[in-house]
C-alpha positions, 0 to 999 in steps of 0.5 A: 449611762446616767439617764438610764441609771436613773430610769431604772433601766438596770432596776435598783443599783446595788454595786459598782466598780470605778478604776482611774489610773495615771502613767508615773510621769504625772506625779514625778514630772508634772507634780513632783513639788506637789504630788507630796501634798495630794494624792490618786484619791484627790488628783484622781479619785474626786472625778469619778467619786463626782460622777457615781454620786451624780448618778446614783443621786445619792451622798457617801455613808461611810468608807474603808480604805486601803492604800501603798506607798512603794514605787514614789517614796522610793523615788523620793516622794511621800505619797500613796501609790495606790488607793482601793476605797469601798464606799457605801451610800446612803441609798445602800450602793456598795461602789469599789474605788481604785485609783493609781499614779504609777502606771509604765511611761510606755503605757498608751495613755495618759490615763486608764480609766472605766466604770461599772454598775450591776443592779437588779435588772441590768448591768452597765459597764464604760470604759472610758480609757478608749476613746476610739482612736489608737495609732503606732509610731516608731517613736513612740509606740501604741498611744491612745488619744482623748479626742473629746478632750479639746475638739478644733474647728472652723465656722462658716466664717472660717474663724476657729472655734473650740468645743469638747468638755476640757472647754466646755466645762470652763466656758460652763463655769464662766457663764454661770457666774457672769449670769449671776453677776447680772443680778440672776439668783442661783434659783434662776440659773438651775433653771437655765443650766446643768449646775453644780453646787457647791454642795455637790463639790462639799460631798465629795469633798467628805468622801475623799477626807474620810478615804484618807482618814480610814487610810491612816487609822485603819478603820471605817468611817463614817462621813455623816457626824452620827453615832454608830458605835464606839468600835467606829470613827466618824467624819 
């Protein structure tokens, strides 16, 4: 998806639409001494905020968002249910931003999640939530399996081996840094890998401050520390 955004294959982007959401079961039982301290922008929003600036190759301009608190402050825990974050670019890509922890726990998977472009020539739409493998069990009902999670094998001398990117990116992350406690300069490890910075990691950091910023005022904010105007914040 990313290579033909960025060949132009669906010309210029000029919108897009992300939605990732969790069954209920994450913030009230995996989280709940934490989830008051987070958010779906911060435990899932940041991902797909990642990948869209990825994409596009471009930083967030400015934002507004809307956000319900419902469903968990009921169940005793301080936090938004739901998030719908506009964020415009600096390129002018206008992307739409639904992030949610309160899905049923008889929902099929953990996480429902897709993602769409429209641009001048094309359109491009994923959804990432189906990952091809679906079954139906009297105990449990319909489940959707994330097979490219974690992928278990054996090698030709019968040893197993793991792949799929839940170890992928780990192994990723612990390569780079040995290389560079070898002495390596970061400049000679872009050469060698698909790095990312900790810049990349800045940028979206921004974007998901000035989403919970424009939460608790009500306003649009601006991500760059610029002047627009007295009838807007910046961040």
């Amino acid at each position: 998806m990313c290579r033909d955004v960025r060949d132009g294959k669906f010309g210029r982007i000029e919108y897009g639409y992300v939605h990732m959401e969790d069954r209920i079961e994450v913030p009230v039982r995996w989280f709940r001494n934490w989830a008051h301290l987070s958010s779906p922008v911060w435990f899932l929003g940041v991902h797909f905020i990642d990948l869209v600036r990825w994409c596009i190759q471009s930083n967030g301009k400015y934002v507004f968002a809307t956000g319900m608190k419902i469903k968990l402050k009921e169940m005793g825990i301080d936090t938004y249910d739901s998030i719908s974050a506009k964020v415009v670019f600096e390129n002018g890509v206008s992307v739409n931003f639904d992030s949610c922890w309160i899905l049923p726990e008889n929902f099929e998977a953990i996480v429902n999640q897709s993602i769409k472009f429209v641009g001048t020539d094309g359109i491009i739409e994923c959804d990432t939530q189906d990952r091809g493998t679906r079954l139906c069990s009297k105990k449990n009902g319909m489940e959707t399996y994330n097979v490219g999670f974690i992928l278990e094998s054996k090698d030709r001398s019968g040893d197993t081996v793991y792949k799929g990117y839940g170890i992928e990116s780990i192994n990723d992350f612990v390569y780079n840094v040995n290389y560079l406690r070898q002495g390596k300069s970061i400049d000679e490890l872009k050469k060698y890998a698909l790095f990312a910075s900790c810049e990349d990691g800045l940028e979206v950091t921004k974007i998901a401050v000035a989403i919970h910023k424009s939460l608790e005022t009500g306003q649009i904010i601006y991500i760059q520390e610029k002047t627009y105007g007295n009838q807007n914040s910046s961040c």
